[in-house]
N, CA and C atoms as an extended XYZ file, in Angstrom:
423
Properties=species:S:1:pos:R:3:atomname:S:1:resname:S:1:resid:I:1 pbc="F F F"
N         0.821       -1.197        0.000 N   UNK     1
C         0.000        0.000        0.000 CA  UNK     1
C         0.865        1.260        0.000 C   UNK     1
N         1.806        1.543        0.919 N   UNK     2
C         2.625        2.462        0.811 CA  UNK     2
C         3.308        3.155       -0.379 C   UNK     2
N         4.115        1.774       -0.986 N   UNK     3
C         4.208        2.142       -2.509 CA  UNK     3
C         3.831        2.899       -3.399 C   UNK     3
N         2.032        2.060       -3.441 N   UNK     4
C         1.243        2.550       -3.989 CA  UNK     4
C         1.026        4.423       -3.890 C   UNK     4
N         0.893        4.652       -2.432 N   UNK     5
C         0.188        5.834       -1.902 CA  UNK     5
C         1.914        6.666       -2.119 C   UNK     5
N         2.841        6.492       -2.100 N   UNK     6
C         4.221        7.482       -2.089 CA  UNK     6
C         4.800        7.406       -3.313 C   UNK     6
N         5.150        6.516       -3.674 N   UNK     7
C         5.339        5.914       -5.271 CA  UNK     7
C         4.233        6.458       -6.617 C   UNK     7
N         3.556        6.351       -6.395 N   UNK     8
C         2.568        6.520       -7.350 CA  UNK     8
C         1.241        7.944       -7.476 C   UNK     8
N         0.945        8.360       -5.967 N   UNK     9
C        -0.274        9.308       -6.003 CA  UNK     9
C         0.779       10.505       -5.282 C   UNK     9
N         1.593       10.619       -4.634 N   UNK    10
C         2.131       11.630       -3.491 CA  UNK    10
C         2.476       12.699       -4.318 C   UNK    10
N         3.060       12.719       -6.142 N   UNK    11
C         3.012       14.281       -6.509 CA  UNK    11
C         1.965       14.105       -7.657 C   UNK    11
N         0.940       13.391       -7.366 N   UNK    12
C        -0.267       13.570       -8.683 CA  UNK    12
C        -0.485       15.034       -8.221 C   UNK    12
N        -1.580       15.676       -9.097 N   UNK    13
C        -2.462       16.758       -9.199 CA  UNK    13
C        -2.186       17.515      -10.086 C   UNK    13
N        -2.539       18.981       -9.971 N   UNK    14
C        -2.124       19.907      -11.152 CA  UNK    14
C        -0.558       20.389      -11.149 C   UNK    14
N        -0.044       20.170      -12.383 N   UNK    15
C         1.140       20.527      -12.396 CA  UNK    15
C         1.195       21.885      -12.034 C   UNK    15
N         0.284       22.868      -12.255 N   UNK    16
C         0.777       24.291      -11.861 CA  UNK    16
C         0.177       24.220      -10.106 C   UNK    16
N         0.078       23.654       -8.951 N   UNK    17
C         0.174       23.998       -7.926 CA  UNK    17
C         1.406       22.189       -6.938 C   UNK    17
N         2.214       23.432       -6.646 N   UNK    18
C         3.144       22.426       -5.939 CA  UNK    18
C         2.376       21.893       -4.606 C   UNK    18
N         3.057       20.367       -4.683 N   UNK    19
C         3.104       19.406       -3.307 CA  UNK    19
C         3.299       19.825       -2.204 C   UNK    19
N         2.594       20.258       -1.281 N   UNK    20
C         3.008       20.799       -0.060 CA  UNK    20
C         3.563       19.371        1.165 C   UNK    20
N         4.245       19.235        1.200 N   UNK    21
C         4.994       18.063        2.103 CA  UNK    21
C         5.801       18.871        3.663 C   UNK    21
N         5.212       17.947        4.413 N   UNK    22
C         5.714       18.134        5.843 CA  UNK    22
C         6.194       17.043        6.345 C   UNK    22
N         7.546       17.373        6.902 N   UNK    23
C         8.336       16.035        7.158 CA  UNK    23
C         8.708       16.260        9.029 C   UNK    23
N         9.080       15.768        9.785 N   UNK    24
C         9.635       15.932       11.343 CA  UNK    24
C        10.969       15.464       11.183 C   UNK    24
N        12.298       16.467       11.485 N   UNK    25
C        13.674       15.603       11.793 CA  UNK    25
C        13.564       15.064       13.206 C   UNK    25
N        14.470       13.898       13.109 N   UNK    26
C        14.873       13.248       14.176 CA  UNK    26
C        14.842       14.348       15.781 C   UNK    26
N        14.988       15.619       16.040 N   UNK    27
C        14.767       16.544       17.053 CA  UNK    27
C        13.551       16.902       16.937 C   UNK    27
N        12.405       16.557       16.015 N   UNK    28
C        10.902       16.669       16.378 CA  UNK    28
C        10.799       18.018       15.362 C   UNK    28
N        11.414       18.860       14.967 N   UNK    29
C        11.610       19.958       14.121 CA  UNK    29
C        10.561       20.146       12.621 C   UNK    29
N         9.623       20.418       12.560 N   UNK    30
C         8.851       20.444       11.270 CA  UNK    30
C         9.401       20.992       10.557 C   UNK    30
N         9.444       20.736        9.216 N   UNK    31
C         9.255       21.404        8.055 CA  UNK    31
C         8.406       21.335        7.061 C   UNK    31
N         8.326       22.118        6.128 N   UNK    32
C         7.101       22.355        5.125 CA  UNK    32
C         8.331       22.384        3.492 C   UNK    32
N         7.628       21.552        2.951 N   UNK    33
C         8.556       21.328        1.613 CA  UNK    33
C         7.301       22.053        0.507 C   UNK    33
N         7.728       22.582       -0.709 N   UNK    34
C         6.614       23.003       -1.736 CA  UNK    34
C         7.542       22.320       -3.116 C   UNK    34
N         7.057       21.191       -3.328 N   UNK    35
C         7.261       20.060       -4.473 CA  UNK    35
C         7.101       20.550       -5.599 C   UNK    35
N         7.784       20.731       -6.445 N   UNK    36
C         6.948       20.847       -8.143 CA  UNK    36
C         6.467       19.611       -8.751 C   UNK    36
N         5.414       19.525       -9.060 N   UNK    37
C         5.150       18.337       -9.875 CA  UNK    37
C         5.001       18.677      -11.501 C   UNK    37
N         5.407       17.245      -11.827 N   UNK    38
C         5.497       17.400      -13.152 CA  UNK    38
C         4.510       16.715      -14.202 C   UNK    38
N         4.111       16.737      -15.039 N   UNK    39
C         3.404       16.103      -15.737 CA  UNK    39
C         3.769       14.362      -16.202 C   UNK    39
N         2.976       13.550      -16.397 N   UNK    40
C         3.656       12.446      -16.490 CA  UNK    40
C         1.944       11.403      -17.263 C   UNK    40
N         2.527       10.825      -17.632 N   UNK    41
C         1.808        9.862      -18.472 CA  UNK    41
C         1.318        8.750      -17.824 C   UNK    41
N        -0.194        8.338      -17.939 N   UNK    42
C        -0.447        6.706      -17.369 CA  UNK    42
C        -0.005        6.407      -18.402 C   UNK    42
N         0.268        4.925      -17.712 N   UNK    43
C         0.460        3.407      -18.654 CA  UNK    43
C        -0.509        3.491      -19.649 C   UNK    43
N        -2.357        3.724      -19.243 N   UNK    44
C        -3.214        3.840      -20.602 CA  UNK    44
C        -2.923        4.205      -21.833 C   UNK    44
N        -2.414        5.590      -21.243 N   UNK    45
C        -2.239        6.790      -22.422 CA  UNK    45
C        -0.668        6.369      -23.175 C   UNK    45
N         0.225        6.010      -22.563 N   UNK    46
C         1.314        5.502      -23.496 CA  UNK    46
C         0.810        4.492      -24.350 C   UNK    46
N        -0.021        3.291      -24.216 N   UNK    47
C        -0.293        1.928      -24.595 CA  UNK    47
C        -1.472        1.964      -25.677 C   UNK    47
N        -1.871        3.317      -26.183 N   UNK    48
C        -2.962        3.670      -26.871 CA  UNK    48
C        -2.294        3.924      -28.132 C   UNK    48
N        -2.847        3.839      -29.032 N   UNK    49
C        -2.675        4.701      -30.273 CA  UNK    49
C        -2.190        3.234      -30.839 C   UNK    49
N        -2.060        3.311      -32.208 N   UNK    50
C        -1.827        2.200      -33.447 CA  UNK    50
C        -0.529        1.511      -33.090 C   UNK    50
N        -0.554       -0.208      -32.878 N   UNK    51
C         0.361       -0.472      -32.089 CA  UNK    51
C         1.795       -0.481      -33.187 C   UNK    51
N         1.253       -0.773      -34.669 N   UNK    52
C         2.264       -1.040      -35.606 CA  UNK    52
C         1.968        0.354      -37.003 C   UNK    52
N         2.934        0.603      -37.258 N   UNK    53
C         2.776        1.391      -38.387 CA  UNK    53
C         3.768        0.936      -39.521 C   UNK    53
N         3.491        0.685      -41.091 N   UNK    54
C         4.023        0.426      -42.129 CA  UNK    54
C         4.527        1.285      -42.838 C   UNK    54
N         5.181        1.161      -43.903 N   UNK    55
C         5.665        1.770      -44.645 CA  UNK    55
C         6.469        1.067      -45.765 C   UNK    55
N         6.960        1.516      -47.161 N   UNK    56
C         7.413        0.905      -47.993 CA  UNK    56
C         8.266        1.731      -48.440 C   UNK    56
N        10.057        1.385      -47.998 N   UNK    57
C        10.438        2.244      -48.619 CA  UNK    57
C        11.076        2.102      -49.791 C   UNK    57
N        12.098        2.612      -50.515 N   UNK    58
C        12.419        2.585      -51.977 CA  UNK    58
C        13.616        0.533      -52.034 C   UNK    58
N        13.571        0.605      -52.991 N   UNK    59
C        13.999       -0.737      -52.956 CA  UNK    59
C        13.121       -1.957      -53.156 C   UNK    59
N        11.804       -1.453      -52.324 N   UNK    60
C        10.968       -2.460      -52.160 CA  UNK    60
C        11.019       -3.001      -50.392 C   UNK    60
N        11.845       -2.146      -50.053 N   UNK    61
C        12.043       -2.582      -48.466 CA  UNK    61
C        11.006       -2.456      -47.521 C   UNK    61
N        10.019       -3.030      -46.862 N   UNK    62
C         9.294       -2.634      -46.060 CA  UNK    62
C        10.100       -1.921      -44.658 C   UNK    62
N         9.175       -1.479      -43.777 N   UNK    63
C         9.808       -0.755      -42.629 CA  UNK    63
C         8.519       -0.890      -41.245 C   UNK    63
N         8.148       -1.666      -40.681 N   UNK    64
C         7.711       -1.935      -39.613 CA  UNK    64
C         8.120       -1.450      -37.927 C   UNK    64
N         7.467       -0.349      -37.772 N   UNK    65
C         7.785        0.036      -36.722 CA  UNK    65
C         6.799       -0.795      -35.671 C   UNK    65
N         7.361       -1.093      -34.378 N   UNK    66
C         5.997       -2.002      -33.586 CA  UNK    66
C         6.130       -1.229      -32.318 C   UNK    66
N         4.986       -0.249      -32.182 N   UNK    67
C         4.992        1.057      -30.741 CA  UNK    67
C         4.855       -0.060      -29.844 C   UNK    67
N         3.832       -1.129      -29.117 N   UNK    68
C         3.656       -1.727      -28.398 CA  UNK    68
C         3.247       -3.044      -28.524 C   UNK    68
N         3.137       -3.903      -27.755 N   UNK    69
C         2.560       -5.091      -27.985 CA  UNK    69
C         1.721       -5.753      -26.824 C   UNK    69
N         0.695       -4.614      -26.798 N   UNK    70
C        -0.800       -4.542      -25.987 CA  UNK    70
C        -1.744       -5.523      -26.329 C   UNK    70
N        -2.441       -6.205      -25.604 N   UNK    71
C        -3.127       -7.064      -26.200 CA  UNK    71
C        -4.447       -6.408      -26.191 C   UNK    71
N        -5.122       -6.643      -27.231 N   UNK    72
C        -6.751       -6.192      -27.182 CA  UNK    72
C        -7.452       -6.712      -28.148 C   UNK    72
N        -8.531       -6.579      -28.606 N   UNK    73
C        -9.275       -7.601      -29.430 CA  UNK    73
C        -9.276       -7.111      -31.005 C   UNK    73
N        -8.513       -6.220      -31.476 N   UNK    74
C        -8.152       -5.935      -33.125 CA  UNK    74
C        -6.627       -6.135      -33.081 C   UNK    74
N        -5.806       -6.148      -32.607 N   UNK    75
C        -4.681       -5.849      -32.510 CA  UNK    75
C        -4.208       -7.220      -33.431 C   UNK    75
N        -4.658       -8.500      -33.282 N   UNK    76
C        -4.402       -9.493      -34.325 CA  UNK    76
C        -4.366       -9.637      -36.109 C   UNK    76
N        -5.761       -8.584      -35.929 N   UNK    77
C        -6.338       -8.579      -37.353 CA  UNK    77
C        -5.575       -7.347      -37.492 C   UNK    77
N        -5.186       -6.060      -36.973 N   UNK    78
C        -4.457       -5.268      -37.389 CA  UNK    78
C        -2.780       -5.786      -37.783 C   UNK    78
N        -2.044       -6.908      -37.341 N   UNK    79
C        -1.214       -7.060      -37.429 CA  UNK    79
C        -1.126       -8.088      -39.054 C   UNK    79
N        -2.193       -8.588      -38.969 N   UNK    80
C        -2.115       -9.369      -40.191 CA  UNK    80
C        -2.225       -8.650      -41.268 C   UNK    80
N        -3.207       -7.435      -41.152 N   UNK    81
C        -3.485       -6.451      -42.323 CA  UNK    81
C        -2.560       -6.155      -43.038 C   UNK    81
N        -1.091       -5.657      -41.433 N   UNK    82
C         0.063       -5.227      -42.199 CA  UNK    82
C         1.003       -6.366      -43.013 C   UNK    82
N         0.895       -7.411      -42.383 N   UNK    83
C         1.775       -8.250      -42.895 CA  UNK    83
C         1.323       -8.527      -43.907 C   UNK    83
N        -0.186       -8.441      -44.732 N   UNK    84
C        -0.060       -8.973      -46.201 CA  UNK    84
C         0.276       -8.030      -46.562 C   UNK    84
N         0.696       -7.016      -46.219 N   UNK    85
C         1.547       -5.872      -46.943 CA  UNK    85
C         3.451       -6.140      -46.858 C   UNK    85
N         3.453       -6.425      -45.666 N   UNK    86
C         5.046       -7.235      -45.866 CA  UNK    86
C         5.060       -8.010      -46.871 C   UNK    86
N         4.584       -9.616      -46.917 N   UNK    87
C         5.075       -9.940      -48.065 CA  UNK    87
C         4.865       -9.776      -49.165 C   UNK    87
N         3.999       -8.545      -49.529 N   UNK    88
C         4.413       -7.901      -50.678 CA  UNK    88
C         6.314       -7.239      -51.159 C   UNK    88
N         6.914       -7.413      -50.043 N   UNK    89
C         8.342       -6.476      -49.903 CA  UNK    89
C         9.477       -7.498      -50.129 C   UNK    89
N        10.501       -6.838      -50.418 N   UNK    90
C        11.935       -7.844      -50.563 CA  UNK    90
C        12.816       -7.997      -49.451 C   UNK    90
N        12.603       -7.006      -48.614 N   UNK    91
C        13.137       -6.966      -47.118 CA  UNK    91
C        12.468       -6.553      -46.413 C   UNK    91
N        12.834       -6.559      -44.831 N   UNK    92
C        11.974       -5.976      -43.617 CA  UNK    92
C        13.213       -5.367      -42.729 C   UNK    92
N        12.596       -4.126      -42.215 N   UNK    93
C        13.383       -3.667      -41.459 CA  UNK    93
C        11.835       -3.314      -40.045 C   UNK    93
N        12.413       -4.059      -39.136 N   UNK    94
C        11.506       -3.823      -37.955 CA  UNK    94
C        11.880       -3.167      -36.855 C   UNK    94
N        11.715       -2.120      -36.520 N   UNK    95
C        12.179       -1.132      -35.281 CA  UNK    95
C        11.085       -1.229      -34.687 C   UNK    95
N        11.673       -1.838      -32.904 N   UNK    96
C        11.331       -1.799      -31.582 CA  UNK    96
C        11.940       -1.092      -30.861 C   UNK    96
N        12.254        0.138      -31.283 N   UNK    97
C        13.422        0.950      -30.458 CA  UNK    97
C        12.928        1.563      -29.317 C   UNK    97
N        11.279        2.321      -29.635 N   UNK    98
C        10.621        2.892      -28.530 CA  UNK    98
C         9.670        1.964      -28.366 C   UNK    98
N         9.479        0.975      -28.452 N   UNK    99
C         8.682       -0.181      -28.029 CA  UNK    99
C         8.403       -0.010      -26.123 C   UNK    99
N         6.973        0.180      -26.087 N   UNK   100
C         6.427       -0.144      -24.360 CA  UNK   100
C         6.217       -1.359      -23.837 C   UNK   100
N         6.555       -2.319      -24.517 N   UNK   101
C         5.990       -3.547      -23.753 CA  UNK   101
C         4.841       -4.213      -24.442 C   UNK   101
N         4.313       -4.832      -23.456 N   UNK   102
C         3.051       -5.145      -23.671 CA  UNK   102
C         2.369       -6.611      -23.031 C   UNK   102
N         2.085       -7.724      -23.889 N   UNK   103
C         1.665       -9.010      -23.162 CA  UNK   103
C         3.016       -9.884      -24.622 C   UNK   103
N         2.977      -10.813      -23.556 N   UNK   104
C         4.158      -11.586      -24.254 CA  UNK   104
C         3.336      -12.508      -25.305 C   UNK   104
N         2.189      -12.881      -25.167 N   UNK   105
C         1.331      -13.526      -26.506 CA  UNK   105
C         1.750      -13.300      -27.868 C   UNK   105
N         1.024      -11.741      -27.698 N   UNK   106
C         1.297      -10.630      -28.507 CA  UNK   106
C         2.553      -10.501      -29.311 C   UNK   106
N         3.521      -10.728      -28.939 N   UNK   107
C         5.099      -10.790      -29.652 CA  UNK   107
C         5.200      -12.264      -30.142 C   UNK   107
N         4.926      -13.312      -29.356 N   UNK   108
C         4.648      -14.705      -30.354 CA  UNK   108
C         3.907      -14.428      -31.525 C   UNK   108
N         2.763      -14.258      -31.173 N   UNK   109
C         1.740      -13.823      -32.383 CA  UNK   109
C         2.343      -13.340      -33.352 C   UNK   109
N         3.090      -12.290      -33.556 N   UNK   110
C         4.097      -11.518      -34.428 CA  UNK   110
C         5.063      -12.122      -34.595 C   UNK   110
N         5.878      -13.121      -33.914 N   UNK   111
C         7.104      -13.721      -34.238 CA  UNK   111
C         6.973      -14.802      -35.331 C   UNK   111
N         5.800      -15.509      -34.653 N   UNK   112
C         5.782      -17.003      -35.560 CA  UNK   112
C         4.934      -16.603      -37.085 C   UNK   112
N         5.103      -15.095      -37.429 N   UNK   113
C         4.655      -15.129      -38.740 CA  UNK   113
C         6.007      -14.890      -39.590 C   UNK   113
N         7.125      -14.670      -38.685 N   UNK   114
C         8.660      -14.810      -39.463 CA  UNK   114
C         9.352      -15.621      -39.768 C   UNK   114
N         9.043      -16.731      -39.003 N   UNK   115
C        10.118      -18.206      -39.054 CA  UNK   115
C         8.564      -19.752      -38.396 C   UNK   115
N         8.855      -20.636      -39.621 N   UNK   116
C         8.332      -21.730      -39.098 CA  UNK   116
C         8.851      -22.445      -38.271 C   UNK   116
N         9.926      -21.976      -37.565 N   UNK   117
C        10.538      -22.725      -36.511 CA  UNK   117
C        10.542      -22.233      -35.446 C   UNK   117
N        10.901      -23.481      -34.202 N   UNK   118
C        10.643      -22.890      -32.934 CA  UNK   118
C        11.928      -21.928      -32.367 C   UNK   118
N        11.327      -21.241      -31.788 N   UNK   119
C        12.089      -20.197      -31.443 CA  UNK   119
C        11.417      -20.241      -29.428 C   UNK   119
N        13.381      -20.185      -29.021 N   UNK   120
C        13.294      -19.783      -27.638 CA  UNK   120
C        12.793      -18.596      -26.898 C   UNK   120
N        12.050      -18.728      -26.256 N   UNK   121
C        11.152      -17.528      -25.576 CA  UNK   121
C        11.647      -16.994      -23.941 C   UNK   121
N        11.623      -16.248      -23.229 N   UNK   122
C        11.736      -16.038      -22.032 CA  UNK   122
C        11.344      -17.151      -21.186 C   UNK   122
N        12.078      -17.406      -20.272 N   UNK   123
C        11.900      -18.139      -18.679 CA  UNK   123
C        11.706      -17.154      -17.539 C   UNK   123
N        11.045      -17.222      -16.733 N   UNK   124
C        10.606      -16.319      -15.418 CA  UNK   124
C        10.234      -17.097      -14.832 C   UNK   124
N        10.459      -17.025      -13.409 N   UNK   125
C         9.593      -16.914      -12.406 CA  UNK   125
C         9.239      -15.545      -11.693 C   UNK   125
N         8.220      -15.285      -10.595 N   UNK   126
C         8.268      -14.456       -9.894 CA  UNK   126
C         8.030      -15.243       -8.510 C   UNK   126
N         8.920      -14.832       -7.963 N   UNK   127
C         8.526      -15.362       -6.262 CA  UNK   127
C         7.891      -14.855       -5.265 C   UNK   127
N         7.131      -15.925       -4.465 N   UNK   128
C         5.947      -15.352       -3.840 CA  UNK   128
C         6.633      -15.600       -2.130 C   UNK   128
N         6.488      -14.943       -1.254 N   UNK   129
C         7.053      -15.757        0.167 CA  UNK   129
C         5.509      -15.878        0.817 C   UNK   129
N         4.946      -16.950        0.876 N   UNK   130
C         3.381      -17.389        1.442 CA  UNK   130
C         4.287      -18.335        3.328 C   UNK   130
N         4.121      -17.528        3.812 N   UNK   131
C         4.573      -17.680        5.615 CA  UNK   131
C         4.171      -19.289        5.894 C   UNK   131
N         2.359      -19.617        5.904 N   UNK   132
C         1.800      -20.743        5.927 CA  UNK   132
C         2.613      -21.517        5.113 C   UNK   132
N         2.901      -21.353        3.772 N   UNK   133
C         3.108      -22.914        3.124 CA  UNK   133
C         4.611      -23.123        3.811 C   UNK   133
N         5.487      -22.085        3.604 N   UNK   134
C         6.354      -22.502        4.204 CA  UNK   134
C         6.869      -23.033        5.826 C   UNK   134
N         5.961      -22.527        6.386 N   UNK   135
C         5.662      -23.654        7.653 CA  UNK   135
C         5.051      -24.551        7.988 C   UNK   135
N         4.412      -25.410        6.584 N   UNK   136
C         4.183      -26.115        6.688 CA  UNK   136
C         4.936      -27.280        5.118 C   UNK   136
N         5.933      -27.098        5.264 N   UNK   137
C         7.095      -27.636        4.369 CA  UNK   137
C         6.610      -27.896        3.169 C   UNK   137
N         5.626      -26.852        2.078 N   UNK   138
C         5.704      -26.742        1.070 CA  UNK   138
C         5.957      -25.774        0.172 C   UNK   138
N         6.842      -24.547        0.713 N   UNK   139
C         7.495      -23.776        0.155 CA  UNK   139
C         8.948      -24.670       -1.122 C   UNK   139
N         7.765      -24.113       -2.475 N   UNK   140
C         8.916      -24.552       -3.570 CA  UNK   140
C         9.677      -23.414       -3.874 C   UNK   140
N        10.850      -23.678       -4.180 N   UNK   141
C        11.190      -22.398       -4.905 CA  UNK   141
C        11.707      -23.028       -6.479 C   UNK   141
C-alpha cells in the first residue's frame, strides 16, 4: 500500500500547484517542503494509439515500426493487415526501439509469422514468500 500511496499518487495533481509536504527531523523539528510536480503519463495513455505502423520504402524494403505489444481484441487482425503488406516487400526492417511492452502472446503472435521454426522464448519466475506454506514444508522455490 505504501508504494502505492508514495510511489505513485504523493506528486499527482495539477502541475501548476506544488506538493506541499511536511516532514519531522529526528529533534521533532517540522518542516514544510513546496514540491513541483510534473506532468507524467499513465500506462493507458502511453499503450494507446496504433500499435504497428508500415511503410514501404524505396527498394521495395518494407519498414515496420511495432509502438507496443498490448493485447486487445483488433490488434491481431491489425497485425495481419500489415503483414499482407510485408510480403508484398523484398526486405523488412523492424524497429522496436521505442517499443512499451506489452503481453508476451502478442510478440509470439508476431514472431511465428517470421520463421516456421521454434524459437526460444523467455523463462521467469516471480517469487511469492506465502509464511503458511512454508511452515508447513511446502514452500517450492
Amino acid at each position: 500500500m505504501s508504494l502505492q500511496v508514495y510511489g505513485h499518487f504523493l506528486l499527482s495533481g495539477s502541475v501548476s500547484e506544488p506538493a506541499k509536504i511536511k516532514v519531522k527531523d529526528f529533534n521533532g523539528n517540522i518542516k514544510t517542503f513546496n514540491i513541483l510536480r510534473e506532468p507524467w503519463l499513465m500506462e493507458e495513455e502511453i499503450f494507446k494509439g496504433e500499435p504497428f505502423f508500415f511503410k514501404k520504402l524505396p527498394n521495395n524494403i518494407g519498414y515496420l515500426k511495432i509502438h507496443n505489444f498490448v493485447d486487445s481484441k483488433d490488434v491481431r487482425p491489425k497485425f495481419d493487415s500489415v503483414y499482407a503488406k510485408i510480403l508484398d516487400t523484398d526486405g523488412l526492417i523492424i524497429d522496436v526501439r521505442e517499443n512499451f511492452g506489452g503481453a508476451t502472446q502478442i510478440t509470439h503472435y508476431v514472431l511465428k509469422h517470421f520463421s516456421n521454426k521454434k524459437f526460444r522464448t523467455v523463462n521467469w519466475k516471480s517469487p511469492m514468500n506465502i509464511a503458511a506454506h512454508k511452515a508447513w514444508g511446502e514452500n517450492k522455490d
